[in-house]
TORGU-485821 format. One record per residue: residue in one letter; x, y, z of N, C-alpha, C in turn. Coordinates in pm, whole numbers, padded with zeros to 5 digits, always signed. Example, Ala and Ser with C-alpha at 12.3 -4.5 7.8 and 13.67 -1.06 7.14 Angstrom:
// TORGU-485821
A+01319-00569+00780+01230-00450+00780+01320-00330+00780/S+01285-00225+00708+01367-00106+00714+01290+00003+00787/
***
This chain:
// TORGU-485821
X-00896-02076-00317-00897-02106-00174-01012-02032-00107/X-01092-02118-00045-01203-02029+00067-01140-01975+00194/X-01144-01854+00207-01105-01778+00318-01225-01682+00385/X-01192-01697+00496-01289-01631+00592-01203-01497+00660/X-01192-01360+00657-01182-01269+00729-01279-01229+00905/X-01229-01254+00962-01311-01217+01114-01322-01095+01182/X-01390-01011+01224-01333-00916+01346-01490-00860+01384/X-01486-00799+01485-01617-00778+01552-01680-00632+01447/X-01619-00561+01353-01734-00499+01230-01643-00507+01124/X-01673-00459+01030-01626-00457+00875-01695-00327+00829/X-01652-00306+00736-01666-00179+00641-01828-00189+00568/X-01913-00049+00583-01903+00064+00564-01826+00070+00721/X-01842+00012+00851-01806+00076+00973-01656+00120+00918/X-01650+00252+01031-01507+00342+00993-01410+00270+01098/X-01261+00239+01088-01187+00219+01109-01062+00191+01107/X-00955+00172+01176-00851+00095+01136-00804-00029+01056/X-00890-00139+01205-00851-00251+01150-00983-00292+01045/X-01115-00223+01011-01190-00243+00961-01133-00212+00789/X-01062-00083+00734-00974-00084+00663-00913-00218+00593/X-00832-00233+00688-00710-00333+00687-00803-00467+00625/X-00874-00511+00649-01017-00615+00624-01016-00601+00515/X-01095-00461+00477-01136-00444+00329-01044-00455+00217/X-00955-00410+00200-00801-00406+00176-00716-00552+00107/X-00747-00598+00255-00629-00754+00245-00787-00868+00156/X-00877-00819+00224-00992-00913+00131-01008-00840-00024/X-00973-00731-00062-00999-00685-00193-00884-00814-00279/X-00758-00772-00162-00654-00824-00257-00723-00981-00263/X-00691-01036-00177-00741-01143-00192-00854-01190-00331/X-00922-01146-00353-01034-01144-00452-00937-01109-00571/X-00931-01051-00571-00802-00978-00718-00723-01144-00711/X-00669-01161-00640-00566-01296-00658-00630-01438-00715/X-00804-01420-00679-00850-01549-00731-00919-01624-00633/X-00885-01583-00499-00933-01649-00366-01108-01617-00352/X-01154-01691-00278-01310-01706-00261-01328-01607-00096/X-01325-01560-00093-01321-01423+00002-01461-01385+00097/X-01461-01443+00207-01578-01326+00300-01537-01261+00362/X-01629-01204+00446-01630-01116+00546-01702-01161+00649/X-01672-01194+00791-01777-01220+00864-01751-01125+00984/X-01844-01080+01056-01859-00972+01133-01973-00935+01193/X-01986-00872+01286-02060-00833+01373-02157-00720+01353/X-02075-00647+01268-02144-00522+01239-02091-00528+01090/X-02179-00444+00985-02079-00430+00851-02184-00445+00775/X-02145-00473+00672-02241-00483+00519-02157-00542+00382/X-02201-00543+00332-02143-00605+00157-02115-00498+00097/X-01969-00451+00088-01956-00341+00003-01834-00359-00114/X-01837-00491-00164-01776-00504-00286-01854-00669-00336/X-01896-00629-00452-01983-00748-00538-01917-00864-00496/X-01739-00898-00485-01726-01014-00531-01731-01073-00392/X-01709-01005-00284-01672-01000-00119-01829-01037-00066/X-01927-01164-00020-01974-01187+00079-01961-01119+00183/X-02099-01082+00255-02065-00990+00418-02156-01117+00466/X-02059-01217+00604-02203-01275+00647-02215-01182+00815/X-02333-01208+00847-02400-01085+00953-02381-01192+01046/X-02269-01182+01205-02278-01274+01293-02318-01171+01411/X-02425-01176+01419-02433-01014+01546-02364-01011+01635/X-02346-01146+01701-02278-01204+01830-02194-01177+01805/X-02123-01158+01745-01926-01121+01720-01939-01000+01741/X-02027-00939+01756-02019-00767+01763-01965-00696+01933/X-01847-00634+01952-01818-00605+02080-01902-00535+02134/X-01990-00452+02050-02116-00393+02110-02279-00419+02158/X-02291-00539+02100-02385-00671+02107-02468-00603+02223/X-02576-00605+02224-02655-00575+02370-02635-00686+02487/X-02632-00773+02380-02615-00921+02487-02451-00923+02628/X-02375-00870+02493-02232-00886+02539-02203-00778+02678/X-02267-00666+02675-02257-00540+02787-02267-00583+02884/X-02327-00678+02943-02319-00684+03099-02242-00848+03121/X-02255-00894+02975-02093-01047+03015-01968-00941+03048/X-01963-00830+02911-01855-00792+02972-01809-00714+03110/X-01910-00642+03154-01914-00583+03274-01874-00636+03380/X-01920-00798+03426-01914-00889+03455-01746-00945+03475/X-01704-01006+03320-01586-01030+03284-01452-00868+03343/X-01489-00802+03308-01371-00703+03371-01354-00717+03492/X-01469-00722+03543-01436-00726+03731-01398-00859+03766/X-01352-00921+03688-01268-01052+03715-01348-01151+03756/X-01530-01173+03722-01620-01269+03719-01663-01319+03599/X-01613-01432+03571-01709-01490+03462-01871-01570+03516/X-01920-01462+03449-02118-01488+03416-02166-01626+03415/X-02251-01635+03512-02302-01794+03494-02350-01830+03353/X-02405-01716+03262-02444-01765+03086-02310-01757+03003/X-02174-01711+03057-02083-01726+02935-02083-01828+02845/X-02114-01925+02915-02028-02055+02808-02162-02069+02732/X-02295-02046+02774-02418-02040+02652-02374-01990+02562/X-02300-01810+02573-02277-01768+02465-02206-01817+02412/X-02074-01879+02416-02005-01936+02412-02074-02034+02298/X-02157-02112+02343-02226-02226+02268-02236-02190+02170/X-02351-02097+02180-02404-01994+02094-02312-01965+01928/X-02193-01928+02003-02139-01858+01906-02063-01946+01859/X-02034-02023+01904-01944-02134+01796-02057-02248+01704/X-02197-02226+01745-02275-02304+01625-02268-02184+01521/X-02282-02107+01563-02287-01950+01455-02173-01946+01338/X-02031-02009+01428-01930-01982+01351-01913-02104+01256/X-01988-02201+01290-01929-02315+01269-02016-02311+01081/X-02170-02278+01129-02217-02224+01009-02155-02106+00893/X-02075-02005+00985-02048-01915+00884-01925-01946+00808/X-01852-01992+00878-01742-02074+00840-01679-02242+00768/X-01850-02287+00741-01779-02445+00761-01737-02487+00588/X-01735-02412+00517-01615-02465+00401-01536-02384+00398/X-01496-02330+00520-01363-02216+00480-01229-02320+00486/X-01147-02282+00430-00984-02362+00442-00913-02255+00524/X-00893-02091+00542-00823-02023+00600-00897-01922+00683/X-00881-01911+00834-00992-01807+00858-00885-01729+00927/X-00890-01598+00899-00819-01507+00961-00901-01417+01039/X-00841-01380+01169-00907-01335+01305-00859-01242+01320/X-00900-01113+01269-00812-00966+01331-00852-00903+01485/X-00745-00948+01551-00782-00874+01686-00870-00920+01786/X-00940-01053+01725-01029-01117+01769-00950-01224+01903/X-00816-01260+01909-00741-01314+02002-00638-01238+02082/X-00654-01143+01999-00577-01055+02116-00632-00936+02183/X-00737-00926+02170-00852-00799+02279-00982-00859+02333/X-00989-00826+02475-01063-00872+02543-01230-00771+02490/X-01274-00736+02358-01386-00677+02359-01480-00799+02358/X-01466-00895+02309-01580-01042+02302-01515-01090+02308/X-01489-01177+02468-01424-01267+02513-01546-01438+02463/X-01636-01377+02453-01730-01542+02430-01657-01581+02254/X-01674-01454+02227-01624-01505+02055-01470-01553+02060/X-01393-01481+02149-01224-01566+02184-01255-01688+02157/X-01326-01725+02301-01375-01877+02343-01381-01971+02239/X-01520-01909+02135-01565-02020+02078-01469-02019+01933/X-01390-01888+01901-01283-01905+01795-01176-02064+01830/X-01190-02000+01962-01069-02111+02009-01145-02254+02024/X-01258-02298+02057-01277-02389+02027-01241-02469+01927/X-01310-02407+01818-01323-02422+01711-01175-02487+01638/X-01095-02349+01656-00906-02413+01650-00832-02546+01680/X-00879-02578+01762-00835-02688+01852-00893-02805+01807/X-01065-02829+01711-01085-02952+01680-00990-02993+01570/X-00991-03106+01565-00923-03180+01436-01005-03159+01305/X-00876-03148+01206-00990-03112+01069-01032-02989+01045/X-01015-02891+01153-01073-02741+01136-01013-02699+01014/X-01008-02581+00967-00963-02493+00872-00790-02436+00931/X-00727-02380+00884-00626-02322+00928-00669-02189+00977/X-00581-02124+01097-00634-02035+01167-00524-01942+01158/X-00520-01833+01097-00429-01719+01094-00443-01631+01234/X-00386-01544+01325-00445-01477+01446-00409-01370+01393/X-00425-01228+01351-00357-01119+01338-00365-01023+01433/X-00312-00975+01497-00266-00901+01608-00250-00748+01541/X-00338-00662+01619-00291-00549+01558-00259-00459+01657/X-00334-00521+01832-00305-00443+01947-00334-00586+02060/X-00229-00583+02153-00276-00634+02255-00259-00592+02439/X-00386-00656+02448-00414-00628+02539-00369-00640+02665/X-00300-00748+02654-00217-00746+02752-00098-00696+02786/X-00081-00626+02644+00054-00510+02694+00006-00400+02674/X-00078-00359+02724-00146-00210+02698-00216-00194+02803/X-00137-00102+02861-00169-00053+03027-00323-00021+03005/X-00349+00065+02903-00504+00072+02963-00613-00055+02942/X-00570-00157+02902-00674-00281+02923-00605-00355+03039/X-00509-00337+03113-00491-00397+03237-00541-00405+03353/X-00673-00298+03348-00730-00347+03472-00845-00419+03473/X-00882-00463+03310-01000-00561+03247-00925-00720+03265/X-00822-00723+03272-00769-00869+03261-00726-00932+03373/X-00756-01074+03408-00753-01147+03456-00674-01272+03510/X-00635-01356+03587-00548-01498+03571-00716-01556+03548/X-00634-01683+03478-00741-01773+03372-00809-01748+03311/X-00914-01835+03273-00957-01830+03168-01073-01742+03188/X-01140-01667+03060-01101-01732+02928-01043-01557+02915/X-00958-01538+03025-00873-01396+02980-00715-01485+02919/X-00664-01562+02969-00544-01670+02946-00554-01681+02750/X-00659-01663+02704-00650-01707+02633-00650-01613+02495/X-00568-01494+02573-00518-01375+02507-00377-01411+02529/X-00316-01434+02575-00215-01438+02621-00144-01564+02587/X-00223-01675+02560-00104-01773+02532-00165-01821+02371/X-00048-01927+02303-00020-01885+02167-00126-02011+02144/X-00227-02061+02081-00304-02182+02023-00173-02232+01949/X-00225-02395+01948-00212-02449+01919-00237-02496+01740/X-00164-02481+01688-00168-02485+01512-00184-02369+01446/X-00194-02232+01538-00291-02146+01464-00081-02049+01422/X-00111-01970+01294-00016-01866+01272-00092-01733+01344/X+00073-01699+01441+00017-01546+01462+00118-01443+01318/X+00058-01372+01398+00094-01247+01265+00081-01128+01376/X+00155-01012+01341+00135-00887+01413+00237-00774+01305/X+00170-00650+01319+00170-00562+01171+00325-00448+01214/X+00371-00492+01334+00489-00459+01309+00632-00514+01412/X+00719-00490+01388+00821-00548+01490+00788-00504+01657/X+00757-00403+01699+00792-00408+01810+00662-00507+01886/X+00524-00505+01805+00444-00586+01843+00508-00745+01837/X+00563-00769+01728+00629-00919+01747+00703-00925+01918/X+00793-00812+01948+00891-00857+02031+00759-00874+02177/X+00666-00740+02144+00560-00813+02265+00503-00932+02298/X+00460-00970+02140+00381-01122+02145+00494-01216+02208/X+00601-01232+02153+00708-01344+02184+00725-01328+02315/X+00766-01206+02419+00712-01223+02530+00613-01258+02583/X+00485-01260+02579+00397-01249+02621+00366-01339+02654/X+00323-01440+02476+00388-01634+02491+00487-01703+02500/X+00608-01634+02536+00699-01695+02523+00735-01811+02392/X+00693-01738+02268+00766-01736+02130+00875-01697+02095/X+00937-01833+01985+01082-01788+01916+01008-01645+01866/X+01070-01509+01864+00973-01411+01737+01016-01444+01600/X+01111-01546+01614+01083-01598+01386+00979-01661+01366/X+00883-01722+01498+00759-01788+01435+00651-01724+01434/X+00688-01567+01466+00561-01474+01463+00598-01424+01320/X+00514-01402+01243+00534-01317+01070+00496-01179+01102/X+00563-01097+01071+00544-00959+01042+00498-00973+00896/X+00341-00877+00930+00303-00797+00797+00236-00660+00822/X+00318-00578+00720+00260-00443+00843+00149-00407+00731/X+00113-00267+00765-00052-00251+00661-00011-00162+00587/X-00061-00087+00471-00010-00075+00359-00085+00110+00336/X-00061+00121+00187-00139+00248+00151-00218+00185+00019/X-00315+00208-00013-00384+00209-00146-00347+00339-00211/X-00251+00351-00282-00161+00437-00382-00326+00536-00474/X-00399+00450-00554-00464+00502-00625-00582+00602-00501/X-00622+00509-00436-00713+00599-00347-00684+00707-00297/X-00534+00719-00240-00478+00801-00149-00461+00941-00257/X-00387+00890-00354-00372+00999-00499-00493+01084-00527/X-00606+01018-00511-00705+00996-00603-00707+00971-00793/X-00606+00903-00794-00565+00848-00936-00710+00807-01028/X-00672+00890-01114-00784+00898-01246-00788+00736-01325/X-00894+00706-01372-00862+00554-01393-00739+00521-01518/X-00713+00631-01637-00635+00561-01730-00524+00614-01625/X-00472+00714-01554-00309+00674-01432-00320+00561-01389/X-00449+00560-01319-00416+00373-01243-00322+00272-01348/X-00412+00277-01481-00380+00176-01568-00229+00185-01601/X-00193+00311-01641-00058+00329-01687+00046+00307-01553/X-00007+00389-01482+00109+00321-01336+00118+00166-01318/X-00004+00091-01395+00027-00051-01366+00086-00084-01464/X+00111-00090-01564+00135-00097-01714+00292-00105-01710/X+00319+00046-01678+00477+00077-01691+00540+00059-01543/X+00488-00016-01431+00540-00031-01281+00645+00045-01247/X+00524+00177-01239+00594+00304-01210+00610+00278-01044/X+00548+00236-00965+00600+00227-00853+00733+00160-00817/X+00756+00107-00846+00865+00007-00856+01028+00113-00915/X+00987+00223-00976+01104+00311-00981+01132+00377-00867/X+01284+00410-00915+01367+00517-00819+01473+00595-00877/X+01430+00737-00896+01318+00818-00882+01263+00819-01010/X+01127+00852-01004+01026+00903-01127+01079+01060-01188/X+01116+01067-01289+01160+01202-01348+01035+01221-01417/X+00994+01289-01390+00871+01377-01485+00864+01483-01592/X+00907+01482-01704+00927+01603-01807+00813+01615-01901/X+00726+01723-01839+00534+01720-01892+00572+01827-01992/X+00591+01734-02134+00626+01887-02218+00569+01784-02330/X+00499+01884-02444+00501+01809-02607+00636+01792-02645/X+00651+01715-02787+00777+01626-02846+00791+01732-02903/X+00845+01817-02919+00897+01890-03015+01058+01881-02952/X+01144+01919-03104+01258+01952-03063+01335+02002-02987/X+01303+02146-02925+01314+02232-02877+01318+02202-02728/X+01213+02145-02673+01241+02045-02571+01385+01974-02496/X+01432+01939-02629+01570+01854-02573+01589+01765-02514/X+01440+01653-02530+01450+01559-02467+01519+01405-02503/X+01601+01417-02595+01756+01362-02620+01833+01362-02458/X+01816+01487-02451+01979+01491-02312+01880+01390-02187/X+01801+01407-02197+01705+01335-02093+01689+01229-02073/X+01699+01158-02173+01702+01024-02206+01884+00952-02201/X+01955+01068-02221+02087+01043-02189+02140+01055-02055/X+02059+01142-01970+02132+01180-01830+02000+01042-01762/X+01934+00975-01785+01862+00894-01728+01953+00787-01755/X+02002+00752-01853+02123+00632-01923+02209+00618-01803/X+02218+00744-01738+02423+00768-01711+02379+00741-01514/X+02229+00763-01476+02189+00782-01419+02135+00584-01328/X+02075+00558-01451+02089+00421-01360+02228+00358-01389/X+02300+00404-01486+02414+00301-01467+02531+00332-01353/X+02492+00426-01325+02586+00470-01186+02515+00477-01095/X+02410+00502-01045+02372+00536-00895+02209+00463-00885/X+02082+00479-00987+01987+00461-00941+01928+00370-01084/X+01975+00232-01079+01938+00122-01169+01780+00149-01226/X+01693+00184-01097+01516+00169-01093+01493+00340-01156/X+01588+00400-01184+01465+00534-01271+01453+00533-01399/X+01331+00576-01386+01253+00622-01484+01224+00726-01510/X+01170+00768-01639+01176+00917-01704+01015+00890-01814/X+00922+00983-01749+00789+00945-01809+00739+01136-01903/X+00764+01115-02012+00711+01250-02087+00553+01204-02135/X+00544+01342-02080+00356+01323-02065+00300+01373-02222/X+00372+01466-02285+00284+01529-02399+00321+01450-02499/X+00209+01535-02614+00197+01455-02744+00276+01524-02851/X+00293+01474-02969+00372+01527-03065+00323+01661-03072/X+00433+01750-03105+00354+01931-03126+00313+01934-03310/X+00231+01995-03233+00061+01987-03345+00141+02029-03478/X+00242+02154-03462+00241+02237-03607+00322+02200-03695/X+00428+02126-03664+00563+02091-03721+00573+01946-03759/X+00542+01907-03899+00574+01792-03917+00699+01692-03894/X+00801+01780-03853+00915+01725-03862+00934+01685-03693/X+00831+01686-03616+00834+01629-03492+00826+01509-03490/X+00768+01456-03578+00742+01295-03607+00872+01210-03635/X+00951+01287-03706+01094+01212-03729+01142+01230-03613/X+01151+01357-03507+01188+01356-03445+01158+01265-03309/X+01044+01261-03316+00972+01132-03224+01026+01038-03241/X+01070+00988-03399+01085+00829-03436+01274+00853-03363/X+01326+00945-03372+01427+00928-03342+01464+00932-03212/X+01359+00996-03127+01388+00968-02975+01375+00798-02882/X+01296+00763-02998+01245+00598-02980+01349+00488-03007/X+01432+00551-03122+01530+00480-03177+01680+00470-03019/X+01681+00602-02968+01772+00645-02930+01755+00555-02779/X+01625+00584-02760+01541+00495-02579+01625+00356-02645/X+01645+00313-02749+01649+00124-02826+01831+00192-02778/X+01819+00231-02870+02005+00241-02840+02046+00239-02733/X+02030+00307-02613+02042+00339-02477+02024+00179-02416/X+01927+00139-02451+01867+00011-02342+01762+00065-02228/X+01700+00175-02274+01540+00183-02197+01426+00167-02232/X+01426+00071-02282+01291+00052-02342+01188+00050-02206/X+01245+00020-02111+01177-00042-01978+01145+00078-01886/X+01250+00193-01932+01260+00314-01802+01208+00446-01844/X+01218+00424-02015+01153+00572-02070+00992+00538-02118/X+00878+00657-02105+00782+00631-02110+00743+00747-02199/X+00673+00711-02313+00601+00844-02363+00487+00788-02377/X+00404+00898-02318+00265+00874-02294+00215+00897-02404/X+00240+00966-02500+00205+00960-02653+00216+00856-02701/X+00250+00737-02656+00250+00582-02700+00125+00510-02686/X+00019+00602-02560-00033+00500-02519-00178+00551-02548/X-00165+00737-02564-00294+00790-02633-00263+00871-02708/X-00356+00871-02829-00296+01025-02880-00369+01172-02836/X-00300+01263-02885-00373+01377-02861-00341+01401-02712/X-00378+01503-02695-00304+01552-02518-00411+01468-02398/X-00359+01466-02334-00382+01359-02172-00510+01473-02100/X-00614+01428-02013-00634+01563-01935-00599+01618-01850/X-00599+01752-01766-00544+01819-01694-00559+01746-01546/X-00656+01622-01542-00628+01561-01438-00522+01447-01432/X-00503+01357-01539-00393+01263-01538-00282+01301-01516/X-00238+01415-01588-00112+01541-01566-00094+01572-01428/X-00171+01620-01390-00152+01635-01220-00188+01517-01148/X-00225+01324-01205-00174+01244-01120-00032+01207-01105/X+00041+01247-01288+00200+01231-01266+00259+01360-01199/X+00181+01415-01154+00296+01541-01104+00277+01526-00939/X+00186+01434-00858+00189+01356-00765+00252+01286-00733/X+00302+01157-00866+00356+01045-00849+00490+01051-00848/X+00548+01168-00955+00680+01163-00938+00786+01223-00826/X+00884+01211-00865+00990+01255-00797+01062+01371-00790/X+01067+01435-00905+01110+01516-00959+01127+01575-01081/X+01135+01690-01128+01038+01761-01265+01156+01767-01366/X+01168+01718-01442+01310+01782-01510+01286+01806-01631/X+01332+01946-01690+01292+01997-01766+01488+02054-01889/X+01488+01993-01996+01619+02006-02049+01573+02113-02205/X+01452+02189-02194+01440+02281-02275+01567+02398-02333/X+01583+02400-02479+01673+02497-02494+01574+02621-02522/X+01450+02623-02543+01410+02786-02533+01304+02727-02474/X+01216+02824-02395+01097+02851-02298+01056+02984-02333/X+00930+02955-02319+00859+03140-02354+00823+03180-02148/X+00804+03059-02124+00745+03097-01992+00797+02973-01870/X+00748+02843-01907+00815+02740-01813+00687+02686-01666/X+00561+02685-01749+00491+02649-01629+00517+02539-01519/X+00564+02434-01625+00579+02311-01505+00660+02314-01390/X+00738+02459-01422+00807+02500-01325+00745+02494-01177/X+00631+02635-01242+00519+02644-01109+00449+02561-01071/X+00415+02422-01158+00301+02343-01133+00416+02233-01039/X+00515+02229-01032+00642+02160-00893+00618+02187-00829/X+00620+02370-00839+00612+02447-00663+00504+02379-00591/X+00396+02410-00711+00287+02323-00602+00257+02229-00552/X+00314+02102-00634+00348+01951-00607+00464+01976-00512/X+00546+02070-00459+00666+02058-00401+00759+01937-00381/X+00786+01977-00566+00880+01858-00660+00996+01942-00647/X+01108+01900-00633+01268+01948-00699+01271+02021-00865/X+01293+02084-00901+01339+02116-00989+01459+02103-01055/X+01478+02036-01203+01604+02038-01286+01577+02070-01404/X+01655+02183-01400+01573+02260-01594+01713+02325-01628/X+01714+02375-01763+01820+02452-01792+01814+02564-01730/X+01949+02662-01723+01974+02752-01736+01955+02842-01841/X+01809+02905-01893+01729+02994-01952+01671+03092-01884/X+01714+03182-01919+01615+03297-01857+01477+03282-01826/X+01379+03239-01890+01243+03187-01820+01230+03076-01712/X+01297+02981-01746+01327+02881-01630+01370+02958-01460/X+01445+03019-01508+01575+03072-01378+01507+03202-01314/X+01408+03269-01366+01298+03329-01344+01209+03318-01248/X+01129+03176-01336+01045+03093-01193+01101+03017-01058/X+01199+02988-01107+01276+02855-01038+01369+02967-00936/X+01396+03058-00969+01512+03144-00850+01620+03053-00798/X+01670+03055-00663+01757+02978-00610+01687+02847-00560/X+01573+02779-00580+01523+02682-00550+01569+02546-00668/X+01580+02576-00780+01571+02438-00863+01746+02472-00861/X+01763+02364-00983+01899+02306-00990+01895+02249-01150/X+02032+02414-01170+02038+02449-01329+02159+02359-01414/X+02165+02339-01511+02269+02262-01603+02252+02343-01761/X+02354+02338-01831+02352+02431-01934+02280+02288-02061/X+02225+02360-02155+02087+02288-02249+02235+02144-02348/X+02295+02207-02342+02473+02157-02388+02516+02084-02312/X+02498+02060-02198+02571+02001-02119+02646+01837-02119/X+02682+01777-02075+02727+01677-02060+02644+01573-01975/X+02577+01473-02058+02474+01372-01993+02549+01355-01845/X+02666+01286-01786+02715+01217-01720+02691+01353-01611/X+02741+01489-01617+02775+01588-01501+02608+01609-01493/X+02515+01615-01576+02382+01604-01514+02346+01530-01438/X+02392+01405-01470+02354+01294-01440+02384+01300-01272/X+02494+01365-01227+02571+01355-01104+02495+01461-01087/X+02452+01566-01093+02347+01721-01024+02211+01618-00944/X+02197+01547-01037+02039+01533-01021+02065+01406-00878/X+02131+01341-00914+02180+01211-00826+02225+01277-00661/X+02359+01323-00687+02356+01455-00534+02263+01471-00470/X+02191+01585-00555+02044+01671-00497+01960+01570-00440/X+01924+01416-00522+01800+01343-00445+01832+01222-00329/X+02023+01205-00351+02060+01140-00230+02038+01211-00118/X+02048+01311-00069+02020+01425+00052+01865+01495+00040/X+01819+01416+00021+01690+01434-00017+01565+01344+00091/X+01559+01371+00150+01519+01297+00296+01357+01227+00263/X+01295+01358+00205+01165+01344+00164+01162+01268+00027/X+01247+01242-00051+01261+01181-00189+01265+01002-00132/X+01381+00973-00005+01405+00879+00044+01305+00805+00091/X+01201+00883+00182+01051+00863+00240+00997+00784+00159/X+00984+00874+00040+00873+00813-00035+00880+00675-00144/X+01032+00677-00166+01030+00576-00237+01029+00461-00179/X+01078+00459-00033+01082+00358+00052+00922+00277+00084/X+00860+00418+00083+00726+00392+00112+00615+00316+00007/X+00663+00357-00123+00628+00299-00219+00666+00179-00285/X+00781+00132-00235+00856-00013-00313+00852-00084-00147/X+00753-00058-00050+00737-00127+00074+00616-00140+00100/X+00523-00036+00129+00416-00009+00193+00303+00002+00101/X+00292-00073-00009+00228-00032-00076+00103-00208-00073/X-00037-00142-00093-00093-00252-00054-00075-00385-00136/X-00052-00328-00260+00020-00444-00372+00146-00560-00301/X+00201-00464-00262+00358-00484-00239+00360-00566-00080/X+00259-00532-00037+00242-00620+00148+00173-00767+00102/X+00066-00752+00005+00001-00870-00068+00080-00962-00131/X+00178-00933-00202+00291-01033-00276+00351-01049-00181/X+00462-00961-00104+00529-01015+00012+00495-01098+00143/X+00418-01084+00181+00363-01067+00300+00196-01179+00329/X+00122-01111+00206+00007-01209+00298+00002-01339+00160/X+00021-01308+00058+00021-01429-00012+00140-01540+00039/X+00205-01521+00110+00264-01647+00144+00246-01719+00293/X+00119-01648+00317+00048-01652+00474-00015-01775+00423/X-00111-01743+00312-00220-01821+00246-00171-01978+00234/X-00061-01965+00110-00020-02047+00073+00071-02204+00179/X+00086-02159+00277+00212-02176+00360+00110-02316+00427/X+00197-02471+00405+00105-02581+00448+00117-02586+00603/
***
């Protein structure tokens, strides 16, 4: 599908909705779609993404400073509708094999009212392209652009809804404005709100990216993290058992990701490996347990390690001996929860902050420690919400791919 993105700059310029552009057009491109950028200000800053240069769309335009000067004081300029002209041969070129053009902000803020104009022209012929509006602020409910706006045109034409075009606005209470505003059902306005880029925000190392996509670690609830080599001693049997007891009672979506590799000295780690694999088959996690020793050998680096000690949820550690218990401290600093045995090195670092279970214990009463602790867990709640919602993946499947698609 040819799609056109609109707004008066695009990225390198810094911004909000300039963001939001780069973002929803990356995805877009990732999905297969034929993707520009058109804008006022901006540049080409991804190979597959077209930038076309419309200066005139620019709210800062030299031209535009004294239309708009003009336009606030409630006079429209004897040259508007030139520009006007102007800018809809402009668009008509930058746009004329597009099938979807989406307009951020471009219909609902009075910064280039000529580009409103000639968007809206444009809308209204027969045969045009489909016209998405996305709303990210308007102006007419925002006291401080109220003393720029006007009765009629071409201020009216913020305010009332075109004809064929989908609005969109990035969260509910903006819907309940728009539906006032035009007097819209608000089920025919779509909410899509804007998202996080997970890897950027992390700064996720490229083989995390891969493996977070791999094993759709986002998509769990909660991520248990136990960054230890396979050795026995470990005890990562009970782990794989209190994760068992764990989605089948309370949290279906967790997962349990062990970061290290078999321990170097002991051959008999290998059986023991084969038998923790056997045990993930027995259980029924093939889907929820992760050993990263599956996917490289030899130890991970000290940066991938600290992208899972970002990503997860919480550290759990079911060691029956410890000489020392770093991952303890390396939580504090991630300010992860703690669940480790009751060992003197553990209980050491951890003081009255983590949350102890004996190395013996009973999968199921772990299972209920750990479950407790992250239901009342406010900041645990945040984030997973934030991640199986807000995530730019997750707004793209929900949200704008069925914008696209929609006849």
């Amino acid at each position: 599908m040819q799609i056109a993105l609109l707004h008066y700059s695009a990225p390198p310029i810094v911004g909000g909705v300039e963001s939001v552009l780069a973002h929803q057009a990356r995805l877009m491109a990732e999905a297969g779609h034929a993707v520009r950028i058109v804008a006022g200000r901006g540049a080409q800053t991804d190979d597959r993404i077209p930038f076309v240069s419309l200066p005139l769309a620019d709210s800062r335009h030299i031209t535009l400073a004294p239309l708009k000067a003009e336009l606030d004081a409630g006079r429209v300029p004897p040259n508007f509708e030139r520009v006007v002209d102007e800018l809809e041969q402009q668009l008509f070129t930058a746009l004329r094999d597009v099938e979807v053009v989406i307009a951020h902000n471009v219909c609902s803020l009075n910064k280039n009212l000529a580009l409103t104009a000639a968007l809206h022209r444009m809308a209204q012929k027969q045969g045009a392209a489909r016209f998405i509006l996305w709303h990210h602020d308007l102006a007419w409910t925002t006291p401080r652009y109220r003393s720029e706006l006007h009765a009629g045109y071409p201020w009216n034409l913020l305010s009332t809804a075109w004809l064929g075009a989908q609005q969109v606005v990035i969260s509910e209470l903006r819907r309940q404005e728009l539906a006032a505003l035009m007097n819209l059902a608000p089920e025919t306005i779509k909410v899509a709100p804007n998202g996080v880029d997970v890897a950027r925000f992390f700064k996720l190392e490229p083989f995390t990216q891969t493996l977070v996509n791999k094993l759709q670690l986002l998509e769990a609830a909660p991520i248990l993290l136990l960054p230890v080599r396979i050795t026995t001693r470990k005890n990562i049997e009970l782990a794989l058992r209190v994760l068992a007891e764990m989605r089948r009672a309370a949290f279906a979506s967790a997962k349990l990701v062990i970061t290290g590799p078999l321990g170097p000295h002991n051959p008999a780690n290998a059986h023991y490996f084969e038998r923790l694999r056997n045990l993930r088959t027995e259980l029924g996690l093939e889907s929820a347990v992760h050993f990263l020793a599956e996917w490289q050998e030899g130890y991970l680096p000290d940066e991938v390690i600290a992208d899972f000690y970002r990503l997860a949820d919480a550290i759990f550690l079911p060691s029956r001996e410890e000489g020392f218990g770093l991952p303890v401290l390396e939580a504090a600093f991630s300010r992860l929860p703690v669940f480790c045995t009751d060992i003197a090195p553990l209980r050491a670092l951890g003081g009255e902050r983590a949350t102890y279970f004996a190395p013996e214990a009973e999968p199921r009463v772990v299972a209920a420690q750990v479950t407790d602790r992250l239901k009342t867990d406010l900041s645990f709640q945040a984030a997973v919400q934030a991640r199986q919602t807000f995530t730019w993946e997750r707004v793209y499947t929900e949200h704008i791919a069925p914008l696209l698609t929609r006849n």
